[in-house]
C-alpha positions as CSV (number, residue, x, y, z in Angstrom):
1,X,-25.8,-15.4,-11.4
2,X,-25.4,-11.9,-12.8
3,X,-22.4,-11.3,-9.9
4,X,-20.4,-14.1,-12.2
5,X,-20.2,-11.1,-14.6
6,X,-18.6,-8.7,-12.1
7,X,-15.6,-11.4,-11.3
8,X,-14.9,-13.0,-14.8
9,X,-12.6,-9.6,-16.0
10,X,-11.1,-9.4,-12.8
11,X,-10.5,-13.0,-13.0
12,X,-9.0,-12.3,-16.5
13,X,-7.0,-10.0,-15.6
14,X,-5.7,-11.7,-12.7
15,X,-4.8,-15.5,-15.2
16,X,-3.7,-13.0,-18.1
17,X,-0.8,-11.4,-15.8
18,X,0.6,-14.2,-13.9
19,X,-0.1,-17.5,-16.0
20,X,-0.1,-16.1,-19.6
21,X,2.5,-13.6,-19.1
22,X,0.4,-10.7,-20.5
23,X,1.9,-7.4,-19.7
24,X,0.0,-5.9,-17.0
25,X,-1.3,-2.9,-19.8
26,X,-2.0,-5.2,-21.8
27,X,-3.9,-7.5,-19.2
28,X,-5.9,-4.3,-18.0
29,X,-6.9,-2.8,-21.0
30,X,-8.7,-6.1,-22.0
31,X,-10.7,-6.8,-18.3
32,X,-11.5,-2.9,-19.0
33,X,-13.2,-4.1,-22.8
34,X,-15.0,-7.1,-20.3
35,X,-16.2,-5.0,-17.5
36,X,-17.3,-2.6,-20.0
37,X,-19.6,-5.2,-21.6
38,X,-20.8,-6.5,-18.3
39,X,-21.9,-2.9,-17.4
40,X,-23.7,-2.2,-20.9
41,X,-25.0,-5.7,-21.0
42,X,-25.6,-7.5,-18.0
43,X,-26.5,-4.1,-15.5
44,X,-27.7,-2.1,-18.5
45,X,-26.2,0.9,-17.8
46,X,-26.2,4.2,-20.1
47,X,-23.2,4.1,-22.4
48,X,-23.0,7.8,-21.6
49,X,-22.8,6.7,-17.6
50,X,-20.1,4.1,-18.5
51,X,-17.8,6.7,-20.4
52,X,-18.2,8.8,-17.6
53,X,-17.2,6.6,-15.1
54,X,-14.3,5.4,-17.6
55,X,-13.2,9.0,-17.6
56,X,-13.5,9.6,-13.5
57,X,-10.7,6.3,-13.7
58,X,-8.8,8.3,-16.4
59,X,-8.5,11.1,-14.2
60,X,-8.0,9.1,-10.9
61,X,-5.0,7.4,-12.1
62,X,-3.5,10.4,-13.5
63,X,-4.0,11.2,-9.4
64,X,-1.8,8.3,-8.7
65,X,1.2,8.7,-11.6
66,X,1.8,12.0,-10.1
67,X,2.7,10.2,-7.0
68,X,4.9,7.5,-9.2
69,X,6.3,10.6,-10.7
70,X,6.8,12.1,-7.6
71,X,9.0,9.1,-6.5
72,X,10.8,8.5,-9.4
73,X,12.2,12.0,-9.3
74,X,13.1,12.0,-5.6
75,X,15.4,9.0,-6.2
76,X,16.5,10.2,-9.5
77,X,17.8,13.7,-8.2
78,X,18.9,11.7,-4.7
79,X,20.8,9.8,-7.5
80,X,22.5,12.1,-9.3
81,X,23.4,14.0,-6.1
82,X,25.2,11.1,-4.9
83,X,22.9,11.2,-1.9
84,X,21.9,7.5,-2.1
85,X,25.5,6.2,-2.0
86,X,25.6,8.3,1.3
87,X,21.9,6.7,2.1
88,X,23.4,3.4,1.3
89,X,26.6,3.6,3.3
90,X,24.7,4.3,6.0
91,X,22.5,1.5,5.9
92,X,25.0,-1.0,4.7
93,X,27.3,0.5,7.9
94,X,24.8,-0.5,10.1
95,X,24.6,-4.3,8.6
96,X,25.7,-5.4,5.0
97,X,23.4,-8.9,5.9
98,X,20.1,-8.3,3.7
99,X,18.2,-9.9,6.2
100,X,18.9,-7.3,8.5
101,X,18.2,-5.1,6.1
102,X,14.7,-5.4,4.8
103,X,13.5,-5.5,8.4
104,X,15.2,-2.1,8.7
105,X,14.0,-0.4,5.5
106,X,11.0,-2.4,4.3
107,X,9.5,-3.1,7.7
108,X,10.3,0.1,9.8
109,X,11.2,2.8,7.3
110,X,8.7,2.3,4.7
111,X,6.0,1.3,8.1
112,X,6.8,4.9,9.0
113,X,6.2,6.3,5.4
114,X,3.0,4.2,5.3
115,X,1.9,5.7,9.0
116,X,2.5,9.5,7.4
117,X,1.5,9.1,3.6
118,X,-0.2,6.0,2.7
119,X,-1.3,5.7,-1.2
120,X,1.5,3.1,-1.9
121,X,4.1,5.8,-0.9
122,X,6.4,3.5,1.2
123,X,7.3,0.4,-1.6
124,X,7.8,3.3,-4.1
125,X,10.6,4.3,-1.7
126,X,12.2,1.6,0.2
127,X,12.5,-0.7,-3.2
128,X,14.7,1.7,-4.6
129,X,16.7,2.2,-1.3
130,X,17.1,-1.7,-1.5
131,X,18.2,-2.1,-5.0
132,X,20.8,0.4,-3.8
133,X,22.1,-1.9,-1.4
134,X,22.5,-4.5,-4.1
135,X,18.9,-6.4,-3.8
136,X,18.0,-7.9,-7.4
137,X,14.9,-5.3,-7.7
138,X,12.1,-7.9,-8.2
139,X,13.2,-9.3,-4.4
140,X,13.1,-5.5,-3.5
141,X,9.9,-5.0,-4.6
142,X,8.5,-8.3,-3.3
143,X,9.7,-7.5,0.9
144,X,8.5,-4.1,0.2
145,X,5.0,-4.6,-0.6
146,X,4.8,-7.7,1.7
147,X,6.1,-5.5,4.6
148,X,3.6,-2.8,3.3
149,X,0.3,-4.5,5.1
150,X,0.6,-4.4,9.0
151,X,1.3,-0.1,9.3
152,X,-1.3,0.2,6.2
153,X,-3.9,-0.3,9.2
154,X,-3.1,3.3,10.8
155,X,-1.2,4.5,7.4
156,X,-1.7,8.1,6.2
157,X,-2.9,9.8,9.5
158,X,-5.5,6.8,10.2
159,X,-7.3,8.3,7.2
160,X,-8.7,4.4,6.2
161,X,-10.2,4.8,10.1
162,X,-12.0,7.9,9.8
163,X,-13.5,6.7,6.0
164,X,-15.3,3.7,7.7
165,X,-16.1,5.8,11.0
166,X,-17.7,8.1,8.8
167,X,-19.6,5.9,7.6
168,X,-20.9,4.2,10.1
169,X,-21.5,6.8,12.9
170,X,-25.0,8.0,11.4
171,X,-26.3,4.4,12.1
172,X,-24.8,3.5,15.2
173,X,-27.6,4.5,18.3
174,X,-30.2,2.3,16.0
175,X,-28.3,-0.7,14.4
176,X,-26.0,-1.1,17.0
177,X,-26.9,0.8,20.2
178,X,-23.7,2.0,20.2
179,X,-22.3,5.4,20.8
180,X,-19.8,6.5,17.9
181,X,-16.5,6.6,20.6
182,X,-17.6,3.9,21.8
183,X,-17.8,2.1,18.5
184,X,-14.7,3.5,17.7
185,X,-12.7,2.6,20.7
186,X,-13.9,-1.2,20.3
187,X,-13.0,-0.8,16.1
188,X,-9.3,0.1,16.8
189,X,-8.9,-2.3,20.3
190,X,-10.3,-5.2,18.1
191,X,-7.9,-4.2,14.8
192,X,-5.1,-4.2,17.1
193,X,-5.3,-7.5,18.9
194,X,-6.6,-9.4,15.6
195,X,-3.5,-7.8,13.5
196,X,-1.3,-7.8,16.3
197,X,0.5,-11.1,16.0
198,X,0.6,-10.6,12.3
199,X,3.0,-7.4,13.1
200,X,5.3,-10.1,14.5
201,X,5.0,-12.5,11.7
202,X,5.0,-10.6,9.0
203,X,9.0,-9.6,8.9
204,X,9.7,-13.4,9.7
205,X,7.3,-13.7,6.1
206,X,9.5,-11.6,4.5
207,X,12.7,-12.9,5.2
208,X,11.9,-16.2,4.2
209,X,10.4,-15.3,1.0
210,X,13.6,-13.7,0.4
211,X,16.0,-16.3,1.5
212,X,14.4,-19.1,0.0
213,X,13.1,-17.3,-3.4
214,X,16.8,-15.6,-3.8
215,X,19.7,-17.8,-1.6
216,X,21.3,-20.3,-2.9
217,X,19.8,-22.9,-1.0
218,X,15.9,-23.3,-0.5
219,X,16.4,-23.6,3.1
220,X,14.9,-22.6,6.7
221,X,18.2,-22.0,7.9
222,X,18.9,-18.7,7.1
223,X,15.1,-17.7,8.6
224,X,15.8,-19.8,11.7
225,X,19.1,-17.6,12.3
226,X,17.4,-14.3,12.5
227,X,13.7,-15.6,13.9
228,X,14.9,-14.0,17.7
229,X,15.6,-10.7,15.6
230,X,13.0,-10.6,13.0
231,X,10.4,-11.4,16.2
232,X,11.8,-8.2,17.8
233,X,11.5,-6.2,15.3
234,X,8.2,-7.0,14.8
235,X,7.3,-6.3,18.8
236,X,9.1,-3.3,18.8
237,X,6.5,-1.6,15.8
238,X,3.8,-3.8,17.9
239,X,3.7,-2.4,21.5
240,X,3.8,1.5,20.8
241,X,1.2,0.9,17.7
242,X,-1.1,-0.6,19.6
243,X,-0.8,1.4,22.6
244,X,-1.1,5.0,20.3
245,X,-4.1,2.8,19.1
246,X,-6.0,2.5,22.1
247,X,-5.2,6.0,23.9
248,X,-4.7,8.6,21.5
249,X,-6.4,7.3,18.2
250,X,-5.9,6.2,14.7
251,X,-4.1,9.2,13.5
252,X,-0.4,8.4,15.2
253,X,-0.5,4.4,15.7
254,X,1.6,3.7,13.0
255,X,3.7,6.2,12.6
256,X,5.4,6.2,16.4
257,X,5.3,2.5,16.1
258,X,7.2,2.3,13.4
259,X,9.4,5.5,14.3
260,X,9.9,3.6,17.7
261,X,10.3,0.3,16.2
262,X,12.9,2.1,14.1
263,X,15.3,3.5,17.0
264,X,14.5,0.4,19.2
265,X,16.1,-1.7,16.0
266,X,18.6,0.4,15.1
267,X,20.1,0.3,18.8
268,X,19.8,-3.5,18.5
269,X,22.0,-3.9,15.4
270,X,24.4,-1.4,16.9
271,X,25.2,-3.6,19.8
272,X,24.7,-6.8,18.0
273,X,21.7,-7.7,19.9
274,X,20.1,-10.8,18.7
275,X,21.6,-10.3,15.0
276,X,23.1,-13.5,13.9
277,X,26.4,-14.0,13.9
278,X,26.4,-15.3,10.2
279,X,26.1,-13.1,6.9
280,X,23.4,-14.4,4.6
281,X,24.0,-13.9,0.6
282,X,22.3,-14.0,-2.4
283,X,22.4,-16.7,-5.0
284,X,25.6,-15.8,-7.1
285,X,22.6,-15.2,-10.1
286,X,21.3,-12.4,-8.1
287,X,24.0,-10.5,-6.7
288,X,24.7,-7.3,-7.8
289,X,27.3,-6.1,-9.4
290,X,27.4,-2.5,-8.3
291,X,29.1,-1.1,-5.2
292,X,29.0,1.7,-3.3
293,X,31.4,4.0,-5.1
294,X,34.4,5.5,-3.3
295,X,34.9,9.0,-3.4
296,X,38.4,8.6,-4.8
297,X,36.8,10.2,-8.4
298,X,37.5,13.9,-7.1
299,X,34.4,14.7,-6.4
300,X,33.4,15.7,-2.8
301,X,31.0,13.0,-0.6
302,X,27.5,14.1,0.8
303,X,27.5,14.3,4.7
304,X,24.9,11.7,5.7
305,X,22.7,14.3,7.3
306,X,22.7,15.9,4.1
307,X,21.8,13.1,1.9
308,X,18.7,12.3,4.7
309,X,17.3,15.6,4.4
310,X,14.8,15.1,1.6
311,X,13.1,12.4,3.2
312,X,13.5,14.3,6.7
313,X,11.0,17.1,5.1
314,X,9.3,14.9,3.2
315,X,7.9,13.4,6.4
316,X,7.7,16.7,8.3
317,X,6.0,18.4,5.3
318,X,3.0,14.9,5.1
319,X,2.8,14.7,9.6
320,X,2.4,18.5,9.3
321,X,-0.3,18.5,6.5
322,X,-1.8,15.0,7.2
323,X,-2.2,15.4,11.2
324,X,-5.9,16.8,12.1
325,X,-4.2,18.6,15.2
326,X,-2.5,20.6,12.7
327,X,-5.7,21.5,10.6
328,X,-3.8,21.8,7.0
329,X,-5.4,19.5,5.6
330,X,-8.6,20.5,5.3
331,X,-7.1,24.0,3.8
332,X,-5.4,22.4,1.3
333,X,-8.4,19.9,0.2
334,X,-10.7,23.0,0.0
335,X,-7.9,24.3,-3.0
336,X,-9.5,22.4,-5.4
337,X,-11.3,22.4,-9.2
338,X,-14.0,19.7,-10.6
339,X,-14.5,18.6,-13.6
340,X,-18.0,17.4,-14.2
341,X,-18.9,14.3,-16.3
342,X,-22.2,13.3,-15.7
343,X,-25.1,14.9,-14.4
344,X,-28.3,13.8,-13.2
345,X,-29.3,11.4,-10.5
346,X,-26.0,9.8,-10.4
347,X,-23.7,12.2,-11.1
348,X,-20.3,11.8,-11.9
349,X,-17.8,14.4,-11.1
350,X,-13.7,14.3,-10.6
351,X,-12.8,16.7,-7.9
352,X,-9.1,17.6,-8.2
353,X,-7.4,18.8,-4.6
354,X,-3.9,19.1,-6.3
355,X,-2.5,20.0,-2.9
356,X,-3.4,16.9,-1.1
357,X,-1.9,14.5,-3.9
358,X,1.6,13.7,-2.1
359,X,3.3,13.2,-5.6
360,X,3.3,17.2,-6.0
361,X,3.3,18.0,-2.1
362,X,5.8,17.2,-1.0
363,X,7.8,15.1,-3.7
364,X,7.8,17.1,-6.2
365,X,8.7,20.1,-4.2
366,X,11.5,18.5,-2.2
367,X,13.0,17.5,-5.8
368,X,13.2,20.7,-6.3
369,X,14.5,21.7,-3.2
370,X,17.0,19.3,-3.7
371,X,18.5,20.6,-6.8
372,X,20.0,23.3,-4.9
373,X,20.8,21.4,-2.0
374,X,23.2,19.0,-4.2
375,X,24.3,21.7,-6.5
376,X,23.0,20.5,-9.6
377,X,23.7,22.0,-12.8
378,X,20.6,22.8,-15.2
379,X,21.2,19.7,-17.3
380,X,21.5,17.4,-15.0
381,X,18.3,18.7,-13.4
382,X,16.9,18.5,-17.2
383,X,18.1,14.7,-17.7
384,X,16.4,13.6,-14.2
385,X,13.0,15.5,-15.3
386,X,13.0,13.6,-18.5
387,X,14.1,10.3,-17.2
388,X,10.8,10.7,-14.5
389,X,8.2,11.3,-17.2
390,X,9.8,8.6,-19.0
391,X,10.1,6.6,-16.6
392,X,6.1,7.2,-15.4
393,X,4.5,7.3,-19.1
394,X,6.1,4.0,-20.7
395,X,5.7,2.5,-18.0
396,X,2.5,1.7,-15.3
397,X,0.5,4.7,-17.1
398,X,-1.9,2.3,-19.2
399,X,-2.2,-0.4,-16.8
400,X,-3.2,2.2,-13.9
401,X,-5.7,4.0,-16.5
402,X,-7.1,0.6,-17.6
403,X,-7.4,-0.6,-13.6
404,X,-8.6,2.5,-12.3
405,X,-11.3,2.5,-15.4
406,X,-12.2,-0.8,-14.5
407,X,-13.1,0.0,-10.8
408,X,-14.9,3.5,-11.3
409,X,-17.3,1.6,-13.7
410,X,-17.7,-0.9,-10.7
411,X,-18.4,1.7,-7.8
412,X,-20.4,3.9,-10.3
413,X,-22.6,1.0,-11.5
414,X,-26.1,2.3,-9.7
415,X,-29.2,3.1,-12.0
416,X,-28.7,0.3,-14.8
417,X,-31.7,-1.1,-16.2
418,X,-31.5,-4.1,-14.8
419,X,-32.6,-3.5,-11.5
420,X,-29.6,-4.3,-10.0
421,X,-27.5,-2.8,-7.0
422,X,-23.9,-1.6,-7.6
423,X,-21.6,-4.5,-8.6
424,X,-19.5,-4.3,-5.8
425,X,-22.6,-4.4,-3.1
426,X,-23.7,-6.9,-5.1
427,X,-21.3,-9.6,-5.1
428,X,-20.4,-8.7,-1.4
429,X,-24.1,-9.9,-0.6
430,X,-24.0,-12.9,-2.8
431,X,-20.8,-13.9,-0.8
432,X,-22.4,-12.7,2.6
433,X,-25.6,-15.5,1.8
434,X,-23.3,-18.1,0.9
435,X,-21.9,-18.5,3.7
436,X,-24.0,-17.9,6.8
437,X,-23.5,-16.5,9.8
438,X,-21.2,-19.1,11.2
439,X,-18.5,-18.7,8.2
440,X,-19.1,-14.6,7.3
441,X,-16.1,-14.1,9.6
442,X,-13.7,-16.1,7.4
443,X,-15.0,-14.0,4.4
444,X,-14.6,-10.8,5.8
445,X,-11.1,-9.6,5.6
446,X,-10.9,-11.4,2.1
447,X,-13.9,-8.7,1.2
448,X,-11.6,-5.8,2.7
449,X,-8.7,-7.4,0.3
450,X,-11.0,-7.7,-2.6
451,X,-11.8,-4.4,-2.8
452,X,-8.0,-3.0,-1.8
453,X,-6.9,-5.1,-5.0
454,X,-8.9,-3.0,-7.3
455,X,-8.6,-0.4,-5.9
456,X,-5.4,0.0,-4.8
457,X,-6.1,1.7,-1.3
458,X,-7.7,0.3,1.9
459,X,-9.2,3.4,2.7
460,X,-11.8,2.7,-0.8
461,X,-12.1,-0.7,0.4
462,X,-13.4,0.6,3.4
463,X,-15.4,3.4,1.3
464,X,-16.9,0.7,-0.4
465,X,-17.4,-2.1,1.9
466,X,-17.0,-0.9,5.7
467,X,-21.1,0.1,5.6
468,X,-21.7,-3.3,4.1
469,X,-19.8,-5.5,6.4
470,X,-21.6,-3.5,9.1
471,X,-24.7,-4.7,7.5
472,X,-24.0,-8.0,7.3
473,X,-22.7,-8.4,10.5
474,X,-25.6,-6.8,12.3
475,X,-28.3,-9.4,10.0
476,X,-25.9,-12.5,11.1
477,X,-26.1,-11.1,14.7
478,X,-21.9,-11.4,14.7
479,X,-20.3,-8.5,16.5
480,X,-20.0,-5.8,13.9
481,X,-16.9,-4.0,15.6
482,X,-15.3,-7.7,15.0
483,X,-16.2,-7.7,11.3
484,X,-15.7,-3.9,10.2
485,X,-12.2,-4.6,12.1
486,X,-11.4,-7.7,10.0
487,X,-12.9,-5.6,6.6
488,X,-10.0,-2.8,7.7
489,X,-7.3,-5.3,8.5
490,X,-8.2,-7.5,4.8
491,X,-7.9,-3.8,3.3
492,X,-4.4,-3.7,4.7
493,X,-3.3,-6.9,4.0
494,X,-4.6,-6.6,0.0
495,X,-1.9,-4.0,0.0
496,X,0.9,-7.2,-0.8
497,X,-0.9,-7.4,-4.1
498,X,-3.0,-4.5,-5.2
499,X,-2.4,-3.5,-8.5
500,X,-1.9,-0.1,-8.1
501,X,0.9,-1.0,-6.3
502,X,2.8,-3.6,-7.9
503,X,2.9,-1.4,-11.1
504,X,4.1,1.9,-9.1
505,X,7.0,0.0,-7.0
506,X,7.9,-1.8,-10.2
507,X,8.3,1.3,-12.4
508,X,10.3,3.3,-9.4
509,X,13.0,0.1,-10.0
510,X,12.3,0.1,-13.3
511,X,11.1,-4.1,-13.2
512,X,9.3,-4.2,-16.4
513,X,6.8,-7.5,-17.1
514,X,7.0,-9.0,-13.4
515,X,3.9,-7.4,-12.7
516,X,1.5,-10.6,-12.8
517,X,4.4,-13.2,-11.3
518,X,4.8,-10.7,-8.0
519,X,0.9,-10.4,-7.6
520,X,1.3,-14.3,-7.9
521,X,4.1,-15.0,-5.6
522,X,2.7,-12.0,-3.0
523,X,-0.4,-14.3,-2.8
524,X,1.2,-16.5,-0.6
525,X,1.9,-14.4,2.2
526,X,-1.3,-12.4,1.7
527,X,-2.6,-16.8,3.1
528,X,-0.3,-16.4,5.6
529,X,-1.2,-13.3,7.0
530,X,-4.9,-13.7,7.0
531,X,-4.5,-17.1,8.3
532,X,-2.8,-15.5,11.6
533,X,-4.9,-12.8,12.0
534,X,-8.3,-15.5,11.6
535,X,-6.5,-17.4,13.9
536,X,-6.3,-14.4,16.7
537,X,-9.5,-13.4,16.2
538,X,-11.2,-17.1,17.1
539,X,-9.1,-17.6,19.6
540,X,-9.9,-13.6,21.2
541,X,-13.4,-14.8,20.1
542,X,-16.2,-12.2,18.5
């Protein structure tokens, strides 16, 4: 009964954004009041423990609006360095159909953001590429985050892998009599063939959301015309991500597949192969009414390979410093302070590795980079800095705090009075023993989305819930590769609606109060996807 406690503010906060129209701050900073009550209340915590832990979130979302920050300024100084019209032309050269488009950039560029960065990095930087192009920014933001679930798998130098391997390994020879490569070879074969038909559904996904939420009809049609493309697209990330998968590891998978899905597509729509021969539009409502400027104001145009060069190093700069073969990483995560806030048996300290946080490496240093490599004056540079803290401050900063508050009280919720385990074990075991062995697979990946939409990153989910579905599986006697693979893919898929990063690819467009309506909307696909991937995985069998 006491689990009822744990979901009624995320519940709240959930009804608040996308049925009351609360603003998402707003919406946040009251399920942060309610799960503060639940923790004094119902677990009995220390208040002491539950400022703490309110002050860990504080600090953790100030982690993440360096990163919104980060992205801001990029496309602020690629802006006013005329590098996005360049960006734009390019693209638009290419194709002008948006269809065509959001395959290109939300499905293949930002896949090959996700497979270098993670952390919500690629919707914070394909939306604003397609609002460029003309996309109303709310359907920008909506293909972006839908699109951001299939790479999330592998994203950010199969970090979310190595979390739930970590986990796991110490326990393997006993629970599961299995050796940790071996455990781990099964774990990335099994993601890929459950998530592997949902790499070619998802763009199809997209593109209809798009068409029929933003043409002028509410048809199939325009879908229908690029299904052959969209489907090739999709097989084209598929193939080298799931071969990377299962011979080199979780590091690479997404990032060649979507770098190979990229060139493989890019070819296609330059010798019109299986791109329909009809130009889809938006509703006359939505269409914008900026175009790409010509370069007839006096002022000299950016070479394409020019305007392409901050994001050339910001992905050189993350495969160099994200890649284990490179051993950076670990350097630059040892370059760190803490800042205690709790002591005793369950401490609670922040530990700061400023280096690691891609809003400062590399974003923030390529903006700055960028200055000169634009030739921007000083007050330009000075107008783009202010318009980024602006931009970051009034906007997603108290609904992130409030959020991210909200979930450190949840993972730090051990030693209460009550007895009780932490919240989040504890409402994954009351939904493990309702549903018995023969329906725990359908629950699974909805676990893994659960905990990557509060806390805004598959690898926590699996942090928090990768050991547990482990667990579970092993009690049920189901194949616990199969379940830890579903709890990885749901952590992917909760990517379409985490909170975290609905607020950070609003605010980089500048969308203000469609936080709770695209969580909403988003849901939809998130049942489509899961759907597919259930689908796959009865039919491969467990």
């Amino acid at each position: 009964m006491h689990v009822i406690f744990v979901l009624i503010p995320l519940l709240a906060a959930i009804v608040l954004m996308t049925l009351v129209k609360v603003k998402p701050g707003t919406s946040l900073l009251i399920a942060w009041g309610m799960m503060v009550c639940t923790a004094l209340f119902v677990w009995r915590l220390p208040a002491v423990q539950v400022a703490a832990a309110s002050g860990l979130g504080f600090f953790k979302a100030v982690e993440i609006l360096f990163i919104i920050f980060g992205a801001i300024l990029i496309l602020e100084t690629l802006t006013k360095g005329r590098a996005i019209d360049a960006i734009n032309r390019g693209f638009s050269g290419g194709s002008d159909d948006p269809r065509v488009q959001v395959i290109i950039i939300a499905w293949l560029f930002g896949g090959l953001i996700e497979g270098a960065a993670g952390f919500g990095t690629p919707a914070a930087l394909a939306a604003p590429l397609l609002v460029g192009l003309g996309f109303p920014p709310l359907a920008a933001v909506m293909v972006a985050l839908i699109c951001n679930s299939v790479p999330v798998s592998f994203g950010g130098a199969g970090v979310q892998t190595l979390a739930a391997l970590s986990l796991i390994e110490p326990e393997l020879p006993t629970a599961a009599g299995l050796d940790s490569a071996a455990f781990e070879h099964g774990l990335l074969d099994a993601i890929t063939d459950f998530f592997g038909p949902a790499g070619l559904v998802v763009p199809v996904i997209a593109v209809l959301f798009l068409t029929i939420g933003f043409g002028e009809k509410k048809s199939l049609r325009p879908t229908l015309e690029i299904l052959p493309f969209a489907l090739f697209s999709g097989l084209a990330f598929v193939v080298p991500w799931k071969i990377t998968a299962h011979f080199a590891g979780p590091e690479l998978p997404s990032l060649l597949g979507a770098s190979i899905g990229l060139v493989v597509t890019l070819l296609a729509v330059r010798f019109r192969f299986l791109v329909p021969k009809t130009k889809w539009r938006f509703a006359g409502k939505y269409r914008s009414e900026r175009a790409l400027p010509s370069d007839e104001d006096g002022s000299s145009p950016v070479p394409l390979w020019r305007a392409w060069t901050p994001y050339v190093l910001i992905i050189l700069i993350l495969l160099v410093t994200r890649l284990h073969v490179f051993r950076i990483y670990p350097l630059l995560k040892n370059i760190s302070f803490d800042i205690p806030l709790l002591g005793g048996d369950h401490p609670v300290v922040f530990r700061c590795a400023w280096l690691t946080n891609p809003g400062i490496l590399p974003f923030i240093l390529v903006a700055l980079g960028s200055v000169f490599l634009f030739g921007l004056r000083r007050n330009e540079t000075a107008d783009i800095w202010k318009t980024a803290v602006r931009r970051t401050v009034c906007g997603p900063a108290v609904a992130l705090i409030s959020g991210v508050a909200m979930v450190q009280i949840m993972i730090n919720s051990l030693g209460g009075a009550a007895g009780y385990d932490g919240m989040l074990a504890e409402t994954a075991h009351a939904a493990a023993a309702w549903t018995g062995a023969g329906a725990y697979p359908l629950l699974a990946p909805w676990i893994g989305i659960l905990g990557s939409f509060v806390s805004g990153s598959c690898t926590v989910s699996n942090i928090l819930f990768a050991s547990l579905q482990f667990h579970a599986a092993e009690k049920l006697a189901i194949s616990p590769v199969a379940i830890v693979a579903l709890q990885q893919i749901g952590g992917a898929i909760g990517n379409m609606i985490c909170v975290n990063n609905v607020v950070a690819a609003c605010a980089t467009v500048d969308v203000q109060g469609e936080d709770g309506k695209l969580i909403l909307v988003n849901t939809i696909p998130v049942i489509l996807t899961v759907a597919v991937v259930l689908a796959t995985a009865y039919a491969i069998g467990f």
